[in-house]
Backbone of each chain as ProteinMPNN parsed JSONL, in Angstrom:
{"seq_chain_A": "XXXXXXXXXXXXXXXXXXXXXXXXXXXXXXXXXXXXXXXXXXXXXXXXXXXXXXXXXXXXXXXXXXXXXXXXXXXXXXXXXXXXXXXXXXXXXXXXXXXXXXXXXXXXX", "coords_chain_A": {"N_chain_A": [[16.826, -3.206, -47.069], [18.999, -0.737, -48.214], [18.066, 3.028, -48.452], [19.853, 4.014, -49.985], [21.347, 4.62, -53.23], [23.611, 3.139, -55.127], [26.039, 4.102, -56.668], [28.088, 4.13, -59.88], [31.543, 5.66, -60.046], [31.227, 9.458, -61.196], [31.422, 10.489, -64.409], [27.534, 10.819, -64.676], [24.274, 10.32, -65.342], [21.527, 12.338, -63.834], [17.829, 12.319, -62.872], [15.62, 14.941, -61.542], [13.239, 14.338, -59.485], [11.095, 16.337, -58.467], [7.907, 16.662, -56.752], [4.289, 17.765, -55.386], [2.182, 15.692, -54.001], [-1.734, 14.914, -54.634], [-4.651, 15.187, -53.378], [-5.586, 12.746, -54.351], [-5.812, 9.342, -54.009], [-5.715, 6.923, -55.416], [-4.914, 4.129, -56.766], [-2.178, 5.057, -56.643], [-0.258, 4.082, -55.159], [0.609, 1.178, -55.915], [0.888, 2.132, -58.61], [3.987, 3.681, -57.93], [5.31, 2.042, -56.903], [6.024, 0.261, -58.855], [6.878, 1.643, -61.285], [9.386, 2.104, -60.305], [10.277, -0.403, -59.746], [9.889, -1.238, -62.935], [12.128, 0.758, -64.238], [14.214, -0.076, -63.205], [14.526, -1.924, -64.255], [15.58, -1.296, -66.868], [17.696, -0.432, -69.263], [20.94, 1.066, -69.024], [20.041, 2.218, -65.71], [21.009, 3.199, -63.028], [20.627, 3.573, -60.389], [17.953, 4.548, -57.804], [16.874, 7.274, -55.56], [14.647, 8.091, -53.236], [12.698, 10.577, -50.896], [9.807, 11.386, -49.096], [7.927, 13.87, -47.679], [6.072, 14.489, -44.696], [3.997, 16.406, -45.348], [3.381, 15.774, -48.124], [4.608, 16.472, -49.97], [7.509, 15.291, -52.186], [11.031, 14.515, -52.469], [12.281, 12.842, -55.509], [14.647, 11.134, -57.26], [16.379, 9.551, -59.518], [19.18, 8.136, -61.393], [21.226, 7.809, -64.048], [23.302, 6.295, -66.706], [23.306, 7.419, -69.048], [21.9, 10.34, -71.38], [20.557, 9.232, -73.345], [19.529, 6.983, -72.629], [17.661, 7.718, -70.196], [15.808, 8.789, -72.144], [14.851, 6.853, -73.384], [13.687, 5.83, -71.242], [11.862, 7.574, -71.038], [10.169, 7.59, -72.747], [9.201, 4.517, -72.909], [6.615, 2.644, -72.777], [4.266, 1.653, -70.427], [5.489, 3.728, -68.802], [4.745, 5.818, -70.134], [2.427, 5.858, -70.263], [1.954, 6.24, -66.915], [3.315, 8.612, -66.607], [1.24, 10.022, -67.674], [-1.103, 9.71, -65.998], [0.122, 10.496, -63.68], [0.145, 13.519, -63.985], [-2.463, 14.099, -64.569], [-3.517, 13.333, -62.334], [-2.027, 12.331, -60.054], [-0.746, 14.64, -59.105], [-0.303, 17.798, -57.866], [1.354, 19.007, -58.334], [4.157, 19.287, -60.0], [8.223, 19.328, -60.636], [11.033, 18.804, -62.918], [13.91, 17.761, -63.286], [16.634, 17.644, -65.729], [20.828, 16.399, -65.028], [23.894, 16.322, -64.737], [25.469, 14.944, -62.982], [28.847, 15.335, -62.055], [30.722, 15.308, -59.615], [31.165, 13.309, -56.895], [30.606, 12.352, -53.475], [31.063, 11.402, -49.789], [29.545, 10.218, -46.471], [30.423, 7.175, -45.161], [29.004, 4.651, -44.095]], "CA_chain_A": [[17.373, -2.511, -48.249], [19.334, 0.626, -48.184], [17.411, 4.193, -49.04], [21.111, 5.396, -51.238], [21.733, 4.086, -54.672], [25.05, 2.393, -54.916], [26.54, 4.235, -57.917], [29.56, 4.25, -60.114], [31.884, 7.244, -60.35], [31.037, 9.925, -61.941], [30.062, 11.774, -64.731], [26.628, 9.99, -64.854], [22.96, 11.668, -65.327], [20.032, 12.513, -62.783], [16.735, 13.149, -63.176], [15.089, 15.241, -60.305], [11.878, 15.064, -59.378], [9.912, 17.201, -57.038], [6.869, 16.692, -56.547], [3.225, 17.794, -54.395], [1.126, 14.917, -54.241], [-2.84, 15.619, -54.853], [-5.638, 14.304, -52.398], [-5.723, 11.635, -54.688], [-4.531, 8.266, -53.984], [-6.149, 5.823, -56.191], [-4.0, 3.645, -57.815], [-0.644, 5.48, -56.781], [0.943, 2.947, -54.077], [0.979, 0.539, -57.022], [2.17, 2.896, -59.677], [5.039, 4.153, -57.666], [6.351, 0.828, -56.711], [5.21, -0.697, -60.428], [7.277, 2.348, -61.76], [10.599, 2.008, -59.882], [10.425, -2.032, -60.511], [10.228, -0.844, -64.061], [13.149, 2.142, -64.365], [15.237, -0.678, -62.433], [14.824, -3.3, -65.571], [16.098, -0.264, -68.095], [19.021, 0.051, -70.113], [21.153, 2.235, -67.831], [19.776, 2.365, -65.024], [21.853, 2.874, -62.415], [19.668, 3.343, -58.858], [17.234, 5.666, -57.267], [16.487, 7.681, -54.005], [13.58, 8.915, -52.668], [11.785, 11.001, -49.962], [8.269, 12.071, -49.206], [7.476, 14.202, -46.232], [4.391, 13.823, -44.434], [3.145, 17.168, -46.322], [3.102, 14.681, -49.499], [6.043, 17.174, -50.326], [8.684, 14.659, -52.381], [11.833, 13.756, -54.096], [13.108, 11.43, -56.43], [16.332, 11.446, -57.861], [16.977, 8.315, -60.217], [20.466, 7.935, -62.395], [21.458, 6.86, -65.234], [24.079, 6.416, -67.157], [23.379, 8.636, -70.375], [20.727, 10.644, -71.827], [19.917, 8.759, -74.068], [19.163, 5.81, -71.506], [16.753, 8.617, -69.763], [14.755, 9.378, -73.273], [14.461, 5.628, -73.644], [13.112, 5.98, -69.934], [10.91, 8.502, -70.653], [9.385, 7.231, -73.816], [8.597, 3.362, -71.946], [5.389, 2.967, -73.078], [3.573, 2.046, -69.306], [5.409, 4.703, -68.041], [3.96, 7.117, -70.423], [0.714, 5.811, -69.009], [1.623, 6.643, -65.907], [3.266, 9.863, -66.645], [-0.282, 11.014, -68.073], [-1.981, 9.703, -65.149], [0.449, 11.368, -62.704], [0.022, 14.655, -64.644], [-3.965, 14.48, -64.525], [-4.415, 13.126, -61.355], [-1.892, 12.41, -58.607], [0.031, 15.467, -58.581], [-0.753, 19.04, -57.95], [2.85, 20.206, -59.183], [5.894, 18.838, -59.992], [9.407, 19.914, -61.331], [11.65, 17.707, -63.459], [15.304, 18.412, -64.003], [17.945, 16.604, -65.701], [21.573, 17.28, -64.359], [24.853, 15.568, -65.079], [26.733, 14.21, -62.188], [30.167, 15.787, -62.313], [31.059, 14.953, -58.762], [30.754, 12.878, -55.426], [31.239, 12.237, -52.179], [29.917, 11.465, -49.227], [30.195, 9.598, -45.702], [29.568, 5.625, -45.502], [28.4, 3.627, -42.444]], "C_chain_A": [[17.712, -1.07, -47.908], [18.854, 2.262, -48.619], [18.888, 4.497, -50.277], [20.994, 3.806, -52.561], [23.244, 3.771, -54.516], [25.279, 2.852, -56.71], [27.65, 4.051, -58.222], [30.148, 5.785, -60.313], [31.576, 8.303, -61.466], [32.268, 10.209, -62.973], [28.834, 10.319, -65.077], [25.567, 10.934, -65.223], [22.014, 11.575, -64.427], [18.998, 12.992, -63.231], [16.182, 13.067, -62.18], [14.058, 15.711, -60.079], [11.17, 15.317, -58.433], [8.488, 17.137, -57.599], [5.837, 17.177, -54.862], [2.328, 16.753, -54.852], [-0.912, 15.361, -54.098], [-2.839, 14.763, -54.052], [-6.147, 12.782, -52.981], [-5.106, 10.355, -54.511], [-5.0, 7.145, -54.856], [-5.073, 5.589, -57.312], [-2.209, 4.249, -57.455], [0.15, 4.835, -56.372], [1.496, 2.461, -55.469], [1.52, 0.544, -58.12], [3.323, 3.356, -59.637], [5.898, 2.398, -57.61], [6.936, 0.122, -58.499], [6.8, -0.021, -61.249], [9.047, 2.135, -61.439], [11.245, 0.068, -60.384], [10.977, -1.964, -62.118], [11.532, -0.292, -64.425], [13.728, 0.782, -64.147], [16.208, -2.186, -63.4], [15.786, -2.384, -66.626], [17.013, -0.603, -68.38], [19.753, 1.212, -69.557], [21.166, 2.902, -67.018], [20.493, 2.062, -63.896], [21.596, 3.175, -60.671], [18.642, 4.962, -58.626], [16.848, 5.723, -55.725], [15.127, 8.443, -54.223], [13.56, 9.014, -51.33], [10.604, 11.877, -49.86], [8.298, 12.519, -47.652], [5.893, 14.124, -45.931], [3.26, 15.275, -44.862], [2.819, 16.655, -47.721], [4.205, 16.047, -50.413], [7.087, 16.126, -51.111], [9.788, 14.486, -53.329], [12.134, 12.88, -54.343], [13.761, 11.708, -57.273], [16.964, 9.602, -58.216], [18.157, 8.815, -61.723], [20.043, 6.827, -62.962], [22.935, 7.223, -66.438], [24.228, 7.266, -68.753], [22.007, 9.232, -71.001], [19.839, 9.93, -72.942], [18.677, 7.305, -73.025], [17.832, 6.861, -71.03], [15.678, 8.833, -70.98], [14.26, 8.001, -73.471], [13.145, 5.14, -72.379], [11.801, 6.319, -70.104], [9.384, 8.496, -72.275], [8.639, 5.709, -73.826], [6.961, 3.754, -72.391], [3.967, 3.06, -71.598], [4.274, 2.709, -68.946], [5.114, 5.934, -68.575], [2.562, 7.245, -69.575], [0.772, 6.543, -67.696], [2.456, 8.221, -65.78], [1.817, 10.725, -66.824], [-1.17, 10.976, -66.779], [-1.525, 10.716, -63.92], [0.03, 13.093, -63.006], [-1.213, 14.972, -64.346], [-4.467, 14.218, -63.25], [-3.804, 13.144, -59.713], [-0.883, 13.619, -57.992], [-0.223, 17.138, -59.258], [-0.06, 19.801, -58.846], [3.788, 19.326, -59.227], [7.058, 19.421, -61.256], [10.268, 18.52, -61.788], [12.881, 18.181, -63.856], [15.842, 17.948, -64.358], [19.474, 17.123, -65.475], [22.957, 15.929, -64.538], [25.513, 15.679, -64.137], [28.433, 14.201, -62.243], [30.901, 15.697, -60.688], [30.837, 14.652, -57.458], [31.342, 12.593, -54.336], [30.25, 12.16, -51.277], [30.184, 10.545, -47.385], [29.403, 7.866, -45.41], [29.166, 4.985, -43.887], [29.427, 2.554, -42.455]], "O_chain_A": [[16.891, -0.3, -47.407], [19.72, 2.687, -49.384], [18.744, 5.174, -51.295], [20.692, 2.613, -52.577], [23.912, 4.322, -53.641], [24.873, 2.229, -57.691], [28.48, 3.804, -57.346], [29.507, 6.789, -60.622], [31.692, 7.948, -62.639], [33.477, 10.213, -62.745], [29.119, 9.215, -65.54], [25.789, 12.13, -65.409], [21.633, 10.418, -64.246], [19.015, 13.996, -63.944], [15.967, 12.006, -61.596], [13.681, 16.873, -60.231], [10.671, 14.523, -57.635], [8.097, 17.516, -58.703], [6.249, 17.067, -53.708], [1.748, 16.841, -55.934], [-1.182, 16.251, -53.291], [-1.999, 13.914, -53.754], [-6.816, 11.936, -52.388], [-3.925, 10.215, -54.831], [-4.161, 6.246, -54.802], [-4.585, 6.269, -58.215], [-1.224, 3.802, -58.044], [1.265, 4.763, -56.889], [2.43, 2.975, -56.085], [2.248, -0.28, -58.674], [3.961, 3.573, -60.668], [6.841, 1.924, -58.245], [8.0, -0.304, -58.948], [7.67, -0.766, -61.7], [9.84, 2.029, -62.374], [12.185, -0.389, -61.035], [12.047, -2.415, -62.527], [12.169, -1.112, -65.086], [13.773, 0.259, -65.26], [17.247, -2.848, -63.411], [16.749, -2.952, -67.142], [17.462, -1.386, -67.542], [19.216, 2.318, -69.609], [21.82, 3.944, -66.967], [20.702, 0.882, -63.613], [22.486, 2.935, -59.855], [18.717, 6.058, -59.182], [16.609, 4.815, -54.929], [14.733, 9.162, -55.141], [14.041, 8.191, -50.551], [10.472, 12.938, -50.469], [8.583, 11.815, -46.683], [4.915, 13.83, -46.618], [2.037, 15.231, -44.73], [1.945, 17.221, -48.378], [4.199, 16.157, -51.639], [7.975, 16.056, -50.262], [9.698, 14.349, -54.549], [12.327, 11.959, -53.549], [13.474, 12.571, -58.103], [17.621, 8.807, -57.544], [17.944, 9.56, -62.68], [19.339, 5.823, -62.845], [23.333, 8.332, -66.793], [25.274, 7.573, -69.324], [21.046, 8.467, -71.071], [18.663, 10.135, -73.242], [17.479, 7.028, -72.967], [16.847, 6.649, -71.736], [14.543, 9.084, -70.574], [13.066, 7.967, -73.772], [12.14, 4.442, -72.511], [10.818, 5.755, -69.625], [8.333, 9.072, -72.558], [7.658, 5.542, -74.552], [6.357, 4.825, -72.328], [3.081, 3.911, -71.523], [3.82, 2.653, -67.803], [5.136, 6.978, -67.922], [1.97, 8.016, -68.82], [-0.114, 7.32, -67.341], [2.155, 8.94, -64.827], [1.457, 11.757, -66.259], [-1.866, 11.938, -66.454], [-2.273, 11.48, -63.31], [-0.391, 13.769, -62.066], [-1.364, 16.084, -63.84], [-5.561, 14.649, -62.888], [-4.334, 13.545, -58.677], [-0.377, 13.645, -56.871], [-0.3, 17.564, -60.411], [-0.352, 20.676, -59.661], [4.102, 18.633, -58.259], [6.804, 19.803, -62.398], [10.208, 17.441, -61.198], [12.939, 19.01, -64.765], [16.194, 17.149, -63.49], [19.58, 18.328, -65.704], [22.718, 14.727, -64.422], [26.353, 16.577, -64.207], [29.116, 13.197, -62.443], [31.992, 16.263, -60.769], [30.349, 15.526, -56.741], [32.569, 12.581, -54.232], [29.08, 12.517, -51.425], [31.378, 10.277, -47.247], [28.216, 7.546, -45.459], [29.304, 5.353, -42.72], [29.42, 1.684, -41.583]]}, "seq_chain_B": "XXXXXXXXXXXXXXXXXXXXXXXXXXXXXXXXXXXXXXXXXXXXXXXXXXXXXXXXXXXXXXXXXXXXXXXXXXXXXXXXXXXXXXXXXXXXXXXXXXXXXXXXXXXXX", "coords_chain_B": {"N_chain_B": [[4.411, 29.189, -48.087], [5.614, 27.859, -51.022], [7.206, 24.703, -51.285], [8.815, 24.183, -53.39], [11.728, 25.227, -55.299], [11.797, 28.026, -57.119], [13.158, 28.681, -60.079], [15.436, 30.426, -62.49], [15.697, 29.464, -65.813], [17.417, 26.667, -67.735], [21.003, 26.359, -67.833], [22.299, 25.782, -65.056], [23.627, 24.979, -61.827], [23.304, 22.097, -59.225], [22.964, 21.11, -55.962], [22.786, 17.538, -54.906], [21.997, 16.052, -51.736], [21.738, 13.168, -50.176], [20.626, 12.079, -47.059], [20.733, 9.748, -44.105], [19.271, 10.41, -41.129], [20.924, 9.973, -37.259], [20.041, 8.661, -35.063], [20.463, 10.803, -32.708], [19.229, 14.237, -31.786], [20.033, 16.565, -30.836], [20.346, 20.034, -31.194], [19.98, 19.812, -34.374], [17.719, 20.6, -35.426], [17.402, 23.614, -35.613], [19.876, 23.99, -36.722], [19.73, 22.954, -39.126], [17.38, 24.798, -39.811], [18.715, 26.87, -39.575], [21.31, 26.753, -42.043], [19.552, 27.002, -44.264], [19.006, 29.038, -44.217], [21.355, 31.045, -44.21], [22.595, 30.015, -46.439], [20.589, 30.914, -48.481], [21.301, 33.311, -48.369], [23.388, 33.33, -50.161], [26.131, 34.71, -52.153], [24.504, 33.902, -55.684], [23.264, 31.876, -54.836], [20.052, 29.793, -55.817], [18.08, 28.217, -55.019], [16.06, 26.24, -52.835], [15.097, 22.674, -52.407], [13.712, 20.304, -50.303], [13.008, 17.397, -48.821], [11.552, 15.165, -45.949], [11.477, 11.647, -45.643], [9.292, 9.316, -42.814], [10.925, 7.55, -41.895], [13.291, 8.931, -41.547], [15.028, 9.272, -43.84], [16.35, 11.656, -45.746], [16.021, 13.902, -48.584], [17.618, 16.772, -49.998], [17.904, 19.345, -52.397], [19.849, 21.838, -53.45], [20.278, 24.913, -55.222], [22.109, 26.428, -57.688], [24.416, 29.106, -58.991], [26.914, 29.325, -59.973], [29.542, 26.501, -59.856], [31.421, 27.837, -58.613], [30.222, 29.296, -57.016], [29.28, 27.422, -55.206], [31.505, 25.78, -54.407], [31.972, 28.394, -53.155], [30.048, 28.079, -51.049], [30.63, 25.696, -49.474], [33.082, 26.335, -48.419], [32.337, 28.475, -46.315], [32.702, 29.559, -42.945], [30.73, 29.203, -41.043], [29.051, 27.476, -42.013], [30.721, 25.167, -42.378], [31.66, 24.451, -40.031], [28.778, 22.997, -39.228], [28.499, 21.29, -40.893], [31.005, 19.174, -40.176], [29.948, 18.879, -37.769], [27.606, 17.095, -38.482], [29.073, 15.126, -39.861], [29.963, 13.821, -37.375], [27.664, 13.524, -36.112], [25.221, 14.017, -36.885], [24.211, 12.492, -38.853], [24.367, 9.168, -40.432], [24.752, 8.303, -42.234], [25.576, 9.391, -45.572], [25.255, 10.662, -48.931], [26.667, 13.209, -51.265], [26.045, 14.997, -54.159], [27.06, 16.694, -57.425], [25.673, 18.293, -59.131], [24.972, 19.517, -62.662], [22.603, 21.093, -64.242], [20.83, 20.647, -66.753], [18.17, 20.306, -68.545], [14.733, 21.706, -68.085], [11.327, 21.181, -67.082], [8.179, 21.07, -66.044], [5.29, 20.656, -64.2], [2.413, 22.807, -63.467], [1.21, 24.776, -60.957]], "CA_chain_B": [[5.385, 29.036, -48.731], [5.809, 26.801, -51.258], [8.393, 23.921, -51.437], [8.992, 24.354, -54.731], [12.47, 26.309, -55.734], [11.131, 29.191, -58.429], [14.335, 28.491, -60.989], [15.831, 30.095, -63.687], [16.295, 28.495, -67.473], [19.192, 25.85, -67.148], [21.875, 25.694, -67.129], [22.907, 25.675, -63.479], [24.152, 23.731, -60.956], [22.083, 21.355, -58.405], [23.922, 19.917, -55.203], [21.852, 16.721, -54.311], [22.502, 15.97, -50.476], [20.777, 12.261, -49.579], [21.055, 11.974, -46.014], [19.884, 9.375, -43.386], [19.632, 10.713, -40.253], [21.332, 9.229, -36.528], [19.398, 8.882, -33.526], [20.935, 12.228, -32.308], [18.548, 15.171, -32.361], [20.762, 17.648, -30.108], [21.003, 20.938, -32.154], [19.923, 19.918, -35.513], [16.595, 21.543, -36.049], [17.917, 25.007, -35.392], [21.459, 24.056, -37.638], [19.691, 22.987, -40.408], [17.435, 25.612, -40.356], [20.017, 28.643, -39.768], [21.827, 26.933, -43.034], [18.796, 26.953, -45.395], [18.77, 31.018, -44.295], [22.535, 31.315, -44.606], [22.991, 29.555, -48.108], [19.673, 32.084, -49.197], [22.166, 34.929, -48.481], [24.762, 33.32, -50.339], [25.868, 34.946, -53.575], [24.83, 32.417, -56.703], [22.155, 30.829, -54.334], [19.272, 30.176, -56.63], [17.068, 28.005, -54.22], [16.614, 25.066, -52.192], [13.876, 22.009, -51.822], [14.139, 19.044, -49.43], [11.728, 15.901, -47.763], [12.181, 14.076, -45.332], [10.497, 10.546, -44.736], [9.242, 9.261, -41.473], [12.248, 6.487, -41.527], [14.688, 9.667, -41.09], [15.992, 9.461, -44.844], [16.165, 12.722, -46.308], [17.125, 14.206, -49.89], [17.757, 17.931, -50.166], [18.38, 20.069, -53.72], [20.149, 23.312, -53.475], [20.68, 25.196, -56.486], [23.151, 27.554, -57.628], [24.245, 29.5, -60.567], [28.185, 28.134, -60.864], [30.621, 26.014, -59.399], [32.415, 28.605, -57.836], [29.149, 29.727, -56.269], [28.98, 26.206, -54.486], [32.576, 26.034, -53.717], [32.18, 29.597, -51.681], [29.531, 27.273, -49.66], [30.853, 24.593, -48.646], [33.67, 27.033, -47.581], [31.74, 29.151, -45.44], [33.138, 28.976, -41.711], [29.712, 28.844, -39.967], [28.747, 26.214, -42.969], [31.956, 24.235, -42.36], [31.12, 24.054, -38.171], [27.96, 22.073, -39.303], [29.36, 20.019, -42.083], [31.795, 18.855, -39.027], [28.947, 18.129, -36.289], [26.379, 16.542, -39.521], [29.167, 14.098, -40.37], [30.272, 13.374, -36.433], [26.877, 13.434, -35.228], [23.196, 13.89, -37.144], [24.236, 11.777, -40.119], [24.673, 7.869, -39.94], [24.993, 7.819, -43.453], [25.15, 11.039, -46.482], [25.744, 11.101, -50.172], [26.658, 14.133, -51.982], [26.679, 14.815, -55.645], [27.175, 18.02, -57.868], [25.526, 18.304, -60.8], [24.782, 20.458, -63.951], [21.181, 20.687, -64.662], [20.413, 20.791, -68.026], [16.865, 20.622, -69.003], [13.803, 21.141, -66.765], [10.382, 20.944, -67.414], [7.014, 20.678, -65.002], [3.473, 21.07, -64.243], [2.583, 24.356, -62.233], [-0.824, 24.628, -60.585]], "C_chain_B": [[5.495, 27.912, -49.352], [6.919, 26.045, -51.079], [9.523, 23.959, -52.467], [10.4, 25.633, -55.076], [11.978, 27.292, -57.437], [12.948, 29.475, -59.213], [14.595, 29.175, -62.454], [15.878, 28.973, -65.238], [17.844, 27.736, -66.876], [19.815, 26.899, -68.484], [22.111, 26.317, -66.002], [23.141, 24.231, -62.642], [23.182, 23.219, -59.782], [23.316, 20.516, -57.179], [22.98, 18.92, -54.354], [22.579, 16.282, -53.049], [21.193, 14.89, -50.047], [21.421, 11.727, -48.31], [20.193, 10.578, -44.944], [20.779, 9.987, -41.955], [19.874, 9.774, -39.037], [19.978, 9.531, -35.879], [19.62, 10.27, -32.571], [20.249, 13.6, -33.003], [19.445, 16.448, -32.291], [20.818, 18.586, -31.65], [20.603, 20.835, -33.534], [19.397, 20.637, -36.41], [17.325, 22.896, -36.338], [19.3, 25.019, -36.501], [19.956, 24.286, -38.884], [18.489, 24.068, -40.965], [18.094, 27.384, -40.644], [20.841, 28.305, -41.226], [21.734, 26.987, -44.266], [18.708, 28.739, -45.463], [20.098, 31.376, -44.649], [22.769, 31.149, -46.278], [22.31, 30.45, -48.753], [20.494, 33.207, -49.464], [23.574, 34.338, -49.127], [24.793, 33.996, -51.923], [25.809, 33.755, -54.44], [24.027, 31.368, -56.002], [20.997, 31.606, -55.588], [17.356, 29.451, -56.022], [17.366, 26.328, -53.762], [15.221, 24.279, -51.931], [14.672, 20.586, -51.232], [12.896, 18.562, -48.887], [12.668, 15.168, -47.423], [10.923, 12.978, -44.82], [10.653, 10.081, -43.169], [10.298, 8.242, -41.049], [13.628, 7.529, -41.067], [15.726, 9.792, -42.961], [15.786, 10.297, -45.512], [16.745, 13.539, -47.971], [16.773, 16.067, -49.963], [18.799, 18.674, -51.438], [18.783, 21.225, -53.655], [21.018, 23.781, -54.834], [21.641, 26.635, -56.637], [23.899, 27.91, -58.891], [25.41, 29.375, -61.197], [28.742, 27.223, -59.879], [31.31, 26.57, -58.585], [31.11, 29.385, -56.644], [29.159, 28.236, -54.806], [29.915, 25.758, -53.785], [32.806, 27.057, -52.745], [31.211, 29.012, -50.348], [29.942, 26.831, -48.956], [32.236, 25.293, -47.833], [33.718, 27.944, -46.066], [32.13, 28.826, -44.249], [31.907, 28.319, -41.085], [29.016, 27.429, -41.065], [29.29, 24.83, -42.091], [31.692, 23.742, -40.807], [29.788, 22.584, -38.855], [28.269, 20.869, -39.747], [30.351, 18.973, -41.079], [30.969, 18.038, -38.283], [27.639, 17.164, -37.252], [27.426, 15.39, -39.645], [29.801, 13.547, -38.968], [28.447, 13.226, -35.835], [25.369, 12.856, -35.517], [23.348, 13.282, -38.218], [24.801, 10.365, -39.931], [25.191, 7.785, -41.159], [24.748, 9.443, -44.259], [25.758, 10.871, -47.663], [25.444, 12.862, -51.006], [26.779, 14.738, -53.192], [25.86, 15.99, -55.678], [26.914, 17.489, -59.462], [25.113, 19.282, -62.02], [23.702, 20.664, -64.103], [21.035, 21.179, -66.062], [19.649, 21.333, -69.199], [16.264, 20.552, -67.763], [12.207, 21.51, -67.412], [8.966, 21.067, -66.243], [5.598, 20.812, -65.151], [3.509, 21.446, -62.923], [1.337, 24.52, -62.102], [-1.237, 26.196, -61.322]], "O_chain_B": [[5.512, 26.877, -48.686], [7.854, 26.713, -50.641], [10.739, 23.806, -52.354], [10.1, 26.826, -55.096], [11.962, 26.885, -58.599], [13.725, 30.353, -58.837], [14.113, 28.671, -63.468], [16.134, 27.77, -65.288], [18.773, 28.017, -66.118], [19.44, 27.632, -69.398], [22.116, 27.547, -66.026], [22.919, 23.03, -62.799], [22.281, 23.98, -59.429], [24.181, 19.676, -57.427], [22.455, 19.299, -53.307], [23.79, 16.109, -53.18], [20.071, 15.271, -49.71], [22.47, 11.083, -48.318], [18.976, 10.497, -45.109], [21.975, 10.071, -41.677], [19.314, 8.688, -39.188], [19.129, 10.387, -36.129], [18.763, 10.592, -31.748], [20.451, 14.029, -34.139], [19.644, 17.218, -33.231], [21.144, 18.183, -32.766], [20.862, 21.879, -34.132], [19.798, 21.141, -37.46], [17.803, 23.075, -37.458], [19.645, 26.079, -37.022], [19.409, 25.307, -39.301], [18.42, 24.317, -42.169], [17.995, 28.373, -41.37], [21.17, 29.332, -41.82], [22.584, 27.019, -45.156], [18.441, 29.465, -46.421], [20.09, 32.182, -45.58], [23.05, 32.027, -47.095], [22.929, 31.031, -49.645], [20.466, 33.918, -50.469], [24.676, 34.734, -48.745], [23.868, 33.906, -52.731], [26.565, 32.792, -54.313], [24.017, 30.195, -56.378], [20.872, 32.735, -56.063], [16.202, 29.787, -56.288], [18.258, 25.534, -54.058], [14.286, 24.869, -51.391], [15.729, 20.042, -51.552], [11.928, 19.251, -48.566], [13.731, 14.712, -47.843], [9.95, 13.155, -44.087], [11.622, 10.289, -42.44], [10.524, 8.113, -39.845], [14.643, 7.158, -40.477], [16.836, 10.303, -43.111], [14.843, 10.02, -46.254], [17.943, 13.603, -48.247], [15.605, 16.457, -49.969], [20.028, 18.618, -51.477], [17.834, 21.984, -53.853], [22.018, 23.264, -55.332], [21.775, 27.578, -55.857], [24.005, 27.076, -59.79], [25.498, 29.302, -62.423], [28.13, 27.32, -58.816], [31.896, 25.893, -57.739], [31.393, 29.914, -55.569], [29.023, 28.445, -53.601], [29.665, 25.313, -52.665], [33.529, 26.924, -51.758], [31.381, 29.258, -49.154], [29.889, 27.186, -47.779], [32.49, 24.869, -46.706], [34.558, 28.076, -45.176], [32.021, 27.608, -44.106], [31.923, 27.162, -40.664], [28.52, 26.451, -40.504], [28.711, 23.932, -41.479], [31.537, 22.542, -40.584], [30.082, 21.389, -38.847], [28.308, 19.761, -39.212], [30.309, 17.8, -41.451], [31.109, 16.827, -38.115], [26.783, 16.58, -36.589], [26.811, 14.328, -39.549], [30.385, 12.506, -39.27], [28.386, 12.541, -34.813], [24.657, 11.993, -35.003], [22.351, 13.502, -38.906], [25.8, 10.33, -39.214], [26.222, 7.117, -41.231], [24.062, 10.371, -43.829], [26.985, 10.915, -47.573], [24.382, 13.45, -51.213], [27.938, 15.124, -53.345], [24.909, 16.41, -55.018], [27.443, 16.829, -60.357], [24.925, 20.265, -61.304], [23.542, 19.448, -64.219], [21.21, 22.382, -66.252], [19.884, 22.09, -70.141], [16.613, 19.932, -66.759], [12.207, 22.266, -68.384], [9.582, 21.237, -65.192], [4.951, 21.052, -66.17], [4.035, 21.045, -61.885], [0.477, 24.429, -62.978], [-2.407, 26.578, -61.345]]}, "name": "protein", "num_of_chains": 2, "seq": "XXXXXXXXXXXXXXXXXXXXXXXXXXXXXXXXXXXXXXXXXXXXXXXXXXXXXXXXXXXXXXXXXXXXXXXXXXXXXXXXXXXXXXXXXXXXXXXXXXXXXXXXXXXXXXXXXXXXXXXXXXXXXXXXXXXXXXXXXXXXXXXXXXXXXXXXXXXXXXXXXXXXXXXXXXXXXXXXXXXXXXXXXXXXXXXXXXXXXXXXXXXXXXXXXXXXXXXXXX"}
């Protein structure tokens, strides 16, 4: 499977998240995968990238096709769960942006 | 130093850059970091975070305060040299998208 998202042309929406992962790992493998499985069923969901460096440094950058689709996202009832849990437990810091996709490009294999 | 770009209130602009890298190291380290110090000195730079996993697939956020700020980048001669040898050489694969950022939100240690 390919790390890029296979999108359609823009304008679309992103939401970008940086994160520091804590010393904690309980439970996270399973919530990250659990989580993306999830997003991937949505209503508008239109792919996601990630990378984590080996400082537990990472991003993730999942589209979607309208904000509203994203609030629907972000209101998911297990992924509130696991918003709260990420919040309290597996992450030191993180930033969240949303950002409208006004143009791309890029080079293909 | 943190990872973490220290951001303004939106609105601004975000240029997401998801890269996988080639087999070809020659030169890169040293590019890519002479163009995280270059872009710092650019006017309308507002900051920049990036990870990279151990597979080589990397996503990097550089932020910036218009359009025309981001357009004097990618202009840049000594930019434009890289941009050249990144899509002949240290890039197998690279998506690029320009986006708006909106809202942002986080949790700050």
């Amino acid at each position: 499977m390919s790390s890029f998202a296979k999108l359609p042309a823009p304008p679309y929406y992103s939401v970008i998240f940086s994160s520091q992962r804590s010393a904690t790992d309980a439970g996270y493998g399973p919530m990250a995968d659990r989580m993306v499985e999830l997003a991937s069923a949505q209503k508008g969901f239109l792919g996601v990238e990630s990378a984590r460096d080996t400082d537990g440094f990472g991003i993730t950058v999942s589209y979607w096709e309208s904000l509203e689709a994203i609030a629907a996202w972000k209101a998911d009832a297990e992924h509130r769960v696991a918003q709260e849990t990420g919040k309290a437990r597996w992450y030191d810091h993180y930033e969240l942006r949303i950002a409208r996709v006004e143009r791309a490009y890029g080079k293909r294999p």
